[in-house]
C-alpha distance (Angstrom), angle and dihedral (degrees) to the residues before:
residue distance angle dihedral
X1 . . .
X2 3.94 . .
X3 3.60 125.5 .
X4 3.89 136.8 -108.1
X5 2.73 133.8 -175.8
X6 4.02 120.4 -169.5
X7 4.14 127.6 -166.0
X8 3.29 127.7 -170.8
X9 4.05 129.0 -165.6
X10 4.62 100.0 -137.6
X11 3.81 79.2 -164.0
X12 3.41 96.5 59.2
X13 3.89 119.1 73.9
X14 3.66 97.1 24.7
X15 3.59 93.6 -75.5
X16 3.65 93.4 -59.2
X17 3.83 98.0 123.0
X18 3.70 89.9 59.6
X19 3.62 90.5 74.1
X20 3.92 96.9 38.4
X21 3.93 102.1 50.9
X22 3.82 106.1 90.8
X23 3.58 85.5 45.0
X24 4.03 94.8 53.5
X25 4.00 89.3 42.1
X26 4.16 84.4 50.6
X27 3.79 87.4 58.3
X28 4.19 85.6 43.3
X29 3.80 85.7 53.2
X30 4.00 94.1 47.2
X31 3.69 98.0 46.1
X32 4.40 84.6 64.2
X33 4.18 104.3 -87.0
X34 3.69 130.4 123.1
X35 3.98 98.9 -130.1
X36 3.70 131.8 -145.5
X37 4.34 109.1 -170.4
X38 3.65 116.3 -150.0
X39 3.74 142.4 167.6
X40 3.77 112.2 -125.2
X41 3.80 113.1 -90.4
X42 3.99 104.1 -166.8
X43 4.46 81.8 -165.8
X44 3.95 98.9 75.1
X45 3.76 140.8 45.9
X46 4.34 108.7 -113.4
X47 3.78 93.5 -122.3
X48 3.61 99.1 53.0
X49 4.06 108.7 118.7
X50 3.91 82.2 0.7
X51 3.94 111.3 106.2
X52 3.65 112.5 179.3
X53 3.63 98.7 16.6
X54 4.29 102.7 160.8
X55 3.63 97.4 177.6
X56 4.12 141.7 28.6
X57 3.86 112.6 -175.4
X58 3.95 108.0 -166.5
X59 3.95 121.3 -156.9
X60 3.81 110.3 -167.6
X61 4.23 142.0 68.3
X62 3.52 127.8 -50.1
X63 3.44 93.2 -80.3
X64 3.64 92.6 60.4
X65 3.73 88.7 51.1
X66 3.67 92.0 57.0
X67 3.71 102.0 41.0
X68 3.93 86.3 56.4
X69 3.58 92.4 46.1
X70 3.27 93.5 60.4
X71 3.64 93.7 56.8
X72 3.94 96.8 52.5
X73 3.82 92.1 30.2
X74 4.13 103.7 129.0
X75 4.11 97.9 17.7
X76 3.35 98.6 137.9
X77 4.48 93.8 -162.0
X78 3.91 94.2 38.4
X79 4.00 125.6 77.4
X80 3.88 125.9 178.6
X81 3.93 127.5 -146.8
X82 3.88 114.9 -170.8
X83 4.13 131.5 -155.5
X84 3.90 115.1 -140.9
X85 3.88 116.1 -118.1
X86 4.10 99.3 133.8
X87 3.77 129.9 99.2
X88 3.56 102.1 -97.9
X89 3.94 113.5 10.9
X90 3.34 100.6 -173.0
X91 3.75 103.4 156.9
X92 3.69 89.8 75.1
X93 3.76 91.9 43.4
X94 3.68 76.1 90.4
X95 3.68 98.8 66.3
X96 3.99 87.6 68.7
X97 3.91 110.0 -152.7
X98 3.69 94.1 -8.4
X99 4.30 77.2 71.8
X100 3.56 86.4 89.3
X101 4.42 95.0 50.3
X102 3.37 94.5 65.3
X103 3.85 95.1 62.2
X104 3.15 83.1 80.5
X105 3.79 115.7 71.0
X106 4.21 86.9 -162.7
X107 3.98 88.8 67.4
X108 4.24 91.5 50.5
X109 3.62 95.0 83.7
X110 3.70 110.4 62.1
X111 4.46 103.9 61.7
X112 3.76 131.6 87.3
X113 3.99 122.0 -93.0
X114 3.67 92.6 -99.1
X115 4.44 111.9 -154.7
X116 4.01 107.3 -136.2
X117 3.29 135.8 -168.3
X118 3.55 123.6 -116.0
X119 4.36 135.6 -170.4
X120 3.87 117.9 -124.2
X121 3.63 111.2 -138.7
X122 3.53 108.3 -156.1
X123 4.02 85.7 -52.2
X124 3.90 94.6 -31.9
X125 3.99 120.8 104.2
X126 3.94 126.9 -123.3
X127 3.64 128.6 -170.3
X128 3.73 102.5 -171.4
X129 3.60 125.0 4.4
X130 3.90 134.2 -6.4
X131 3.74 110.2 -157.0
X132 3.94 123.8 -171.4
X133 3.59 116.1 178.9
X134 3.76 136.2 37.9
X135 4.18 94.0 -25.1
X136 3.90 84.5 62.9
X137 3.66 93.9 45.2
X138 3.79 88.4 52.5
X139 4.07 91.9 52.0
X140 3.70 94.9 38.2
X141 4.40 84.0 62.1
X142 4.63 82.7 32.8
X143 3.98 77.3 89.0
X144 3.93 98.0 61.7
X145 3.58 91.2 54.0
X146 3.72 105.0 33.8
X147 4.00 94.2 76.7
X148 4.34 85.8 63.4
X149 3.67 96.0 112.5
X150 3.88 88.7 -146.6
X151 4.09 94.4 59.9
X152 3.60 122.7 84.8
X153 3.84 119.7 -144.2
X154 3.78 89.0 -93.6
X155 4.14 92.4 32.9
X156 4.23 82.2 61.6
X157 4.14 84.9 46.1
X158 3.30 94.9 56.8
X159 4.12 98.7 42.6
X160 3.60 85.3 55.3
X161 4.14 90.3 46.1
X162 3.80 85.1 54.2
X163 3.92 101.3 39.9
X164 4.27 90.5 51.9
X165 3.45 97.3 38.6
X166 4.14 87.7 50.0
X167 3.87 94.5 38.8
X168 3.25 118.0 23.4
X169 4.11 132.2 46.7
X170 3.61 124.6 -92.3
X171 3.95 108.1 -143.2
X172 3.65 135.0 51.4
X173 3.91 121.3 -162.1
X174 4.26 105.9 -119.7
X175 3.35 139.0 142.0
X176 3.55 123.7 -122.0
X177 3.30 133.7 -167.6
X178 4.29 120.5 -153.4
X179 4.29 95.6 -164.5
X180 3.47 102.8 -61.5
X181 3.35 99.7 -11.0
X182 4.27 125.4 98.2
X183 3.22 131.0 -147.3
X184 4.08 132.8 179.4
X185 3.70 119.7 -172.5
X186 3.64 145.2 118.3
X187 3.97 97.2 -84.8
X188 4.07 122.4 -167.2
X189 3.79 89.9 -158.1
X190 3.57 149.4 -24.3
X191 3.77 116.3 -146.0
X192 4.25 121.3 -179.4
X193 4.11 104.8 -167.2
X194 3.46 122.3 -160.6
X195 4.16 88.2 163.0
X196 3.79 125.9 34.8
X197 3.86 100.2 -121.1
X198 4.28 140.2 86.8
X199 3.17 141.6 137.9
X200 3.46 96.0 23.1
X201 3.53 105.0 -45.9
X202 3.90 109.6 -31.2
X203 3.81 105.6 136.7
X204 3.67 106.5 -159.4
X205 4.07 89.9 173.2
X206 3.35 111.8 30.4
X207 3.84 98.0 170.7
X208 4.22 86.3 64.5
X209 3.87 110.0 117.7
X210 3.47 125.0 -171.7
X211 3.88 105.6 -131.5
X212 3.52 102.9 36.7
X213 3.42 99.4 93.1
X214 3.72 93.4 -129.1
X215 3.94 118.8 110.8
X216 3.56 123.6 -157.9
X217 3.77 129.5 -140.1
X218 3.44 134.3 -161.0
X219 3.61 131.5 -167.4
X220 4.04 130.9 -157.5
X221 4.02 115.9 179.7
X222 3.78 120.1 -158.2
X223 4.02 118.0 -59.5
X224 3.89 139.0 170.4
X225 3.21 113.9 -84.5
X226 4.10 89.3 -117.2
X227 3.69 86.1 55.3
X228 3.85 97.1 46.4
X229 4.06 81.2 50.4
X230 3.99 93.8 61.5
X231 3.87 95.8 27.2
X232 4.00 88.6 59.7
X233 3.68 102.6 65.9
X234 4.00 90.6 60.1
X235 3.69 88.7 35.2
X236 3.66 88.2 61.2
X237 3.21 105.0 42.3
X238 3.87 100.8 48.6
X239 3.54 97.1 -109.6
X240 4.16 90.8 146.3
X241 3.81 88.1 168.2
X242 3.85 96.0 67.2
X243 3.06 94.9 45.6
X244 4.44 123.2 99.5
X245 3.64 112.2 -113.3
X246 3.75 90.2 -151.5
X247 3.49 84.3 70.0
X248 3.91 115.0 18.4
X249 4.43 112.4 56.0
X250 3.24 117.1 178.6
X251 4.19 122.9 -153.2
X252 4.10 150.0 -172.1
X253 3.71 89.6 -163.2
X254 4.24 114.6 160.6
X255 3.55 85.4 -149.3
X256 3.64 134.7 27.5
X257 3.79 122.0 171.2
X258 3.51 130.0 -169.7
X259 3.87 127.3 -162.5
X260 4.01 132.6 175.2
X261 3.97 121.8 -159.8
X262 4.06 89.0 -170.7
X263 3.78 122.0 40.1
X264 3.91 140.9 -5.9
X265 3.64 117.0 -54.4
X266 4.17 104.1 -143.4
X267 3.15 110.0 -159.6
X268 3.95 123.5 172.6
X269 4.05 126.6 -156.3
X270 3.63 110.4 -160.7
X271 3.67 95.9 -21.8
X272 3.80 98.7 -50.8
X273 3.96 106.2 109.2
X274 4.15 134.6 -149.6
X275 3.30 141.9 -175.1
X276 4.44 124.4 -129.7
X277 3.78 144.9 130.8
X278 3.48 92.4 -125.4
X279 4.10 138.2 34.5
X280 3.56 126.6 -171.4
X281 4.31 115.7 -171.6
X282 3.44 126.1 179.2
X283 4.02 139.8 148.3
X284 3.57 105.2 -70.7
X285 3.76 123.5 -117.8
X286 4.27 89.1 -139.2
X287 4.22 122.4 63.8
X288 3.86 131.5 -144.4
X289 3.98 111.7 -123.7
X290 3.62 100.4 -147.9
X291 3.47 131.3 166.9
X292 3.95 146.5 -171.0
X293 3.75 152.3 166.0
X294 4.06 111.8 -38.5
X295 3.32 117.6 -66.0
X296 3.96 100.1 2.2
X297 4.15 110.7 154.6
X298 3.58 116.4 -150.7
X299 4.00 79.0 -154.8
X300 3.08 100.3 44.5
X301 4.05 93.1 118.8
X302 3.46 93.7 40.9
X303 3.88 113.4 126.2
């Protein structure tokens, strides 16, 4: 009999998971694997003092998916599936329709190990989209407003749109360099997407797919505020032909650095945030086996 092993975030979800895990490790244990039930510890790497571990299932956020995936990232024998209890689950925004299968942990059993690609970050993995700039300062503050019970995952987005785009200033002064090529200017963001989802659910590259080997960059310079405010619905939604090409460049650079002579650069990888002067993201050299109910796409809403 394999193992399993299954974490779960309490935090995420409202608490709800905390009442739901021994049933979601019975249905572990019925589909034929020897389970071990854990909460989450963000400290320590899955596999350590686990030999032969074939599968991790992950209950929580994005965040939780990430921190986990980092753990398994590169193990060639072992896959991990995930079920969506955080506030903005993008990464399986991917799937499409089949979103809504894998909130049930009895549908996780029947799909192919699927091999992903994933973004190193300066020596940390990202599944979907690493963000430096003002869309990471706007999830890093997502967190204060996410635990209002009357604000969706994208209602708590949105707040925090509102409150940095108010409050705080839009463009940072950085250098960035595209390959070879250099570039100094007062940037809003920098986003490399290997998925199609942030921020709960805006989609600024919707052609991204996340085993073609091919990441896409996008690149926002410094606007008014005003403008950021009418620039972000098309921004958002993908809509690359509205949008200036003064301001908006779009990229399939292997390597794009980013470095900052005067201030923090925040930049957040699948809604987990840091702090640094300089960023370096490229494809990374490991994979993520993941894997789902039959026939779930993790392009299936790519354009």
């Amino acid at each position: 009999m394999e193992k399993a092993l299954f974490l779960y975030n309490g935090c995420s979800g409202k608490g709800r998971i905390d009442r739901e895990a021994g049933a979601i490790a019975g249905i572990l244990g019925a589909a034929g694997y020897r389970v071990e039930t854990l909460p989450v510890d963000f400290a320590s790497n899955p596999f350590d003092g686990r030999p032969g571990l074939a599968l991790v299932a992950v209950a929580g956020g994005d965040g939780t998916v990430n921190e986990v995936a980092n753990g398994i990232a590169g193990y060639a024998n072992a896959a991990m599936t995930c079920i969506p209890i955080g506030t903005g689950n993008d990464f399986l925004k991917n799937f499409g329709a089949d979103y809504e299968k894998f909130l049930d942990a009895e549908n996780l059993w029947n799909g192919e190990t699927q091999a992903l690609d994933l973004i190193d970050c300066s020596g940390r993995y990202c599944l979907t989209i690493a963000c430096s700039g003002i869309d990471a300062r706007i999830a890093e503050s997502v967190h204060k407003f996410s635990a209002n019970p009357h604000l969706s995952g994208r209602g708590s987005y949105l707040v925090s749109v509102a409150a940095n785009g108010i409050f705080g200033r839009i463009g940072r002064h950085w250098t960035v360099w595209l390959d070879e090529e250099r570039i100094e200017d007062d940037f809003a963001l920098v986003s490399m997407c290997n998925g199609r989802y942030y921020g709960g659910g805006s989609t600024p590259v919707p052609e991204a797919r996340m085993n073609d080997g091919v990441l896409h960059t996008v690149l926002v310079k410094n606007i008014s505020k005003l403008r950021f405010a009418r620039l972000f619905p098309d921004y958002s939604a993908g809509n690359h032909e509205k949008l200036p090409k003064d301001v908006v460049r779009f990229s399939t650079a292997k390597v794009v650095r980013i470095h900052s002579d005067d201030g923090d650069i925040v930049t957040c990888l699948d809604g987990e945030c840091s702090h640094s002067h300089d960023v370096t993201l490229r494809l990374a050299d490991k994979k993520l086996n993941f894997f789902g109910p039959a026939g779930c796409d993790p392009n299936a809403t790519a354009r």
